[in-house]
N, C-alpha and C positions, 0 to 999 in steps of 0.2 A: 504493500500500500504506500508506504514512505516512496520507494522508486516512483511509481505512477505519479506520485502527488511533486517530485521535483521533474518526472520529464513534461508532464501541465505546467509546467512554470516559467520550464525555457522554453517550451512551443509557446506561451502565452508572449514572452519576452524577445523571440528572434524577430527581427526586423523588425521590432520597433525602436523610432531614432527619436533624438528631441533634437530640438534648437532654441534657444533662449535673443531674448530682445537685448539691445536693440541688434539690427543686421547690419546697422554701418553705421557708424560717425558719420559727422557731420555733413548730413544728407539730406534736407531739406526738400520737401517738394516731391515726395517717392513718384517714379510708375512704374511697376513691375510687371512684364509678358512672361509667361512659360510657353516656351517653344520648341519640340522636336527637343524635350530630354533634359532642357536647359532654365535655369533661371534669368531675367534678365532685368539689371535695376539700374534708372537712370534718374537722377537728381539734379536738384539748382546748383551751377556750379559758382553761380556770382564772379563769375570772370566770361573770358570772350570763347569760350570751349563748351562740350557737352564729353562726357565720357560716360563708360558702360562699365558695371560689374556680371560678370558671368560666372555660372556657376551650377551644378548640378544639383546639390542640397542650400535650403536655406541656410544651416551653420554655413554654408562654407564661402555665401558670399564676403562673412566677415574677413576673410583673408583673402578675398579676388581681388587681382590687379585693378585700377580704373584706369582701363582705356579709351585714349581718347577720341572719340568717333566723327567728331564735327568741329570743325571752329567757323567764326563767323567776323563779320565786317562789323565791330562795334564793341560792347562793351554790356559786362551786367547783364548776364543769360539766366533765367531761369523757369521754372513752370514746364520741363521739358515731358512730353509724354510720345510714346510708339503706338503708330497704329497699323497693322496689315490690311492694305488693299490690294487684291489681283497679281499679288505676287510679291508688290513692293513693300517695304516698309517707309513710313512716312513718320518723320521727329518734329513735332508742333510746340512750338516754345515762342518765350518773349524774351526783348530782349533791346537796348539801350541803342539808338545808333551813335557813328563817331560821333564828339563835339556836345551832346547830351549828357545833362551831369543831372538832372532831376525828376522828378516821378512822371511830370507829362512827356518824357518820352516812351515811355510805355508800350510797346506794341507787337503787333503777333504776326510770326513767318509760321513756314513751312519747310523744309528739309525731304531731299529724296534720297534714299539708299540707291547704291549701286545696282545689289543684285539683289537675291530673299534672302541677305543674310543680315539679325537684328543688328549686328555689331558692324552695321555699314560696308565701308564707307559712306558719308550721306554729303551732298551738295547742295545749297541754296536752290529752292524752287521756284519761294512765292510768299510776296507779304499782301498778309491779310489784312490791310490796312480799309479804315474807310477815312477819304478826304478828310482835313477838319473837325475830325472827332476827338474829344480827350483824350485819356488816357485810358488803354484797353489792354489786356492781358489776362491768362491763366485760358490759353486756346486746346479744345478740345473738339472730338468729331464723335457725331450721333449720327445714326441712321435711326432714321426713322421713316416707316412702308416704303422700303426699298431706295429710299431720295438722301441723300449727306444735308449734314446741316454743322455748320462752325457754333458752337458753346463756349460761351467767354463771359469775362467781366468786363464793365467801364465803372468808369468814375466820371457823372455827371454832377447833380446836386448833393449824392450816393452813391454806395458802389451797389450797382447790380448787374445782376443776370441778363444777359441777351442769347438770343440765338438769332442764325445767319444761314440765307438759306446757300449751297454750293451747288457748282453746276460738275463738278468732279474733289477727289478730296485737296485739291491744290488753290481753285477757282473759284473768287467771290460769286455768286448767281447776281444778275441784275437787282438792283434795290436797295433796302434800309433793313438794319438791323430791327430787332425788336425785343421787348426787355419781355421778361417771364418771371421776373420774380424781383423786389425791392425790398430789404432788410425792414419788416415790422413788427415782427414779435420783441419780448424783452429780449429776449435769450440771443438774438441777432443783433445788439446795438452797444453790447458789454464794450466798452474802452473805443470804439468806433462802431459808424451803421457801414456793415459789410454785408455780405453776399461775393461770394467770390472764389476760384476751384471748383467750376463745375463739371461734374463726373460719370458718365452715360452708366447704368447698371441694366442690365437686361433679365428677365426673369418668368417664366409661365408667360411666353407671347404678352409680357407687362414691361414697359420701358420708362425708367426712373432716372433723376439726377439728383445726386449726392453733391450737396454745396456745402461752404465750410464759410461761418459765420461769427460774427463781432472779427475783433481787433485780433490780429497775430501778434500783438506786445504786450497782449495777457493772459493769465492761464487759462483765461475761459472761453478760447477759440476753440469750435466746436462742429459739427456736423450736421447739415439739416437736409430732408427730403422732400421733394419735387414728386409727383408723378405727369405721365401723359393721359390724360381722361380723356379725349379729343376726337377730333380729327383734323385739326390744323394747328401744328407745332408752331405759327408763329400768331397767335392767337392767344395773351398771356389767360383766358379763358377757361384754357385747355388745358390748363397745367394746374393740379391741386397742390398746395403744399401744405403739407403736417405740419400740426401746433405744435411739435412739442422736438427739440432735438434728439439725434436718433444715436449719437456716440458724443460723448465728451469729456474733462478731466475725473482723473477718480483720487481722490489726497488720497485715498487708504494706501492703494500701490505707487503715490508718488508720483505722477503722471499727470502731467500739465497743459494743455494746449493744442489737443491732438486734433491732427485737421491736414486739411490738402492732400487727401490721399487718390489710391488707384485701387482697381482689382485686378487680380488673377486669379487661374484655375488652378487646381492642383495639375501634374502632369498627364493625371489621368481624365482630365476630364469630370470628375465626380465630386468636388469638393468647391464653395466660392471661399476666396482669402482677402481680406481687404491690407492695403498696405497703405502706411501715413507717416507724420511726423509728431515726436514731439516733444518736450522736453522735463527733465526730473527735475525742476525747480519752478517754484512760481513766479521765482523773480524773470525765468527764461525770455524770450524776446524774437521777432522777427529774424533772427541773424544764423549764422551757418552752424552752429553747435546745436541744433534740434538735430535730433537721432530718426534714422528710417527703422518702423517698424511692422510686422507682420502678424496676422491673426486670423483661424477662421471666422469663419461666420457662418449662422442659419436663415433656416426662413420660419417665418410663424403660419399658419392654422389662415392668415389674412394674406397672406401671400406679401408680406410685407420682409424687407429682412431684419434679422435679430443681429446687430452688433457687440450687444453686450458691453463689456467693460473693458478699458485698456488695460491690458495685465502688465503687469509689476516687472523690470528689467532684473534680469539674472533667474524668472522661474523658468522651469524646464517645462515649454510645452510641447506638443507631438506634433512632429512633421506632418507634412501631405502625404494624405493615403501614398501616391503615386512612390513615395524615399522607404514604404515598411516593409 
């Protein structure tokens, strides 16, 4: 019986791995693709470059090279995310031009890879700029019934939500932006009115954005939800947004300000992981010392997802199904 009860134990125990928070230093701005095997995390680099961590296991991004995959004409890069179209991969970031030293220059490219591979090469494709507009940033793509659409911030009166429609993933569509969502709950106004990092979630044929709300120079930047109730995405109408934030700081685990994230799959397809930043002090702040972290997540009984709570840096939690 004792034999039986210790070979239960290591069959219970083989192939399961852990990996502990955070998965990089000073990483700000996470967006993480699993691709063909691989992990792949790309951060604010707040200089004129984009580089890449690779890596098969989440632990193991903590000691992946960052390679540098892109540089650009300008200065102050960040908000970078990967998106796969038709083979390419596409790096959508903001970023400073020469001779701009202040927050309205603000604004949003596009980046082409070479070939399908995430780690580029990638070239200058396309700025998503409109005329005369403020200060815009934190570029994102949604499809939505089949048609692209650019997801971003500005700062008008506020910072809010917009969406833009494309006529491919590089190319403004004829027209005007249009806002979808405007910082009015309390929970969205904590040390600034923001809205801003908005984040395509897809789920049961239901298509949601994940925006990250109040000020980044307090602990209580936060995460709030969007959905499309609709049928016309640029119709703020059409977009319901929940009362109530859906991830944010927990004091118990020390975790402060967590916000501006991304998701990924596990490698198998079967698991959603949300990845963000944030940092283990209240005093923390907008600046490069927030940590990139990773977490599953569910869904509830509403088809809504369950975030849960940021967990505490240094506990051991359990890899993606896909590393056991």
């Amino acid at each position: 019986m004792f034999m039986l009860l210790v070979i239960g134990l290591l069959v219970a125990t083989v192939g399961t791995e852990a990996f502990t928070n955070p998965i990089a230093p000073n990483a700000p701005d996470p967006w993480m693709v699993s691709y063909e095997g691989f992990y792949y995390l790309i951060a604010t680099s707040w200089d004129n470059y984009f580089s890449i961590r690779k890596a098969t296991t989440l632990e193991g991004l903590k000691n992946a090279s960052n390679t540098v995959v892109y540089t650009f004409d300008g200065h102050t890069g960040w908000a970078p995310e990967l998106h796969q179209v038709d083979g390419k991969w596409y790096l959508y970031y903001t970023s400073c031009a020469p001779g701009t030293e202040n927050y309205a220059c603000h604004r949003n490219h596009v980046a082409e890879s070479v070939g399908d591979d995430p780690m580029g090469p990638y070239s200058h494709k396309a700025d998503l700029i409109d005329d005369g507009d403020p200060m815009e940033l934190d570029p994102s793509l949604i499809k939505i019934n089949g048609k692209f659409y650019l997801i971003a911030s500005f700062i008008a009166d506020t910072q809010q939500l917009y969406i833009r429609e494309l006529t491919n993933p590089y190319t403004l569509a004829p027209g005007v932006k249009h806002m979808i969502s405007a910082p009015t709950y309390d929970w969205e106004i904590e040390g600034g009115t923001t809205n801003e990092g908005p984040e395509p979630l897809y789920h049961d044929n239901r298509t949601f954005i994940v925006y990250s709300a109040s000020s980044c120079a307090t602990p209580d930047y936060k995460l709030g939800l969007l959905e499309f109730v609709g049928t016309d995405p640029l119709n703020i109408t059409h977009w319901k947004k929940y009362p109530n934030p859906v991830f944010q700081k927990d004091e118990g685990h020390h975790v402060y300000g967590p916000g501006h994230n991304g998701f990924f799959k596990s490698a198998d397809g079967t698991e959603d992981w949300i990845v963000y930043h944030a940092n283990s002090s209240p005093d923390g702040v907008c600046y490069m010392d927030r940590s990139s972290r990773a977490q599953k997540f569910t869904w509830g009984a509403d088809g809504l997802p369950i975030f849960g709570v940021p967990e505490a840096e240094g506990v051991e939690l359990e890899e993606p199904s896909s590393e056991q």
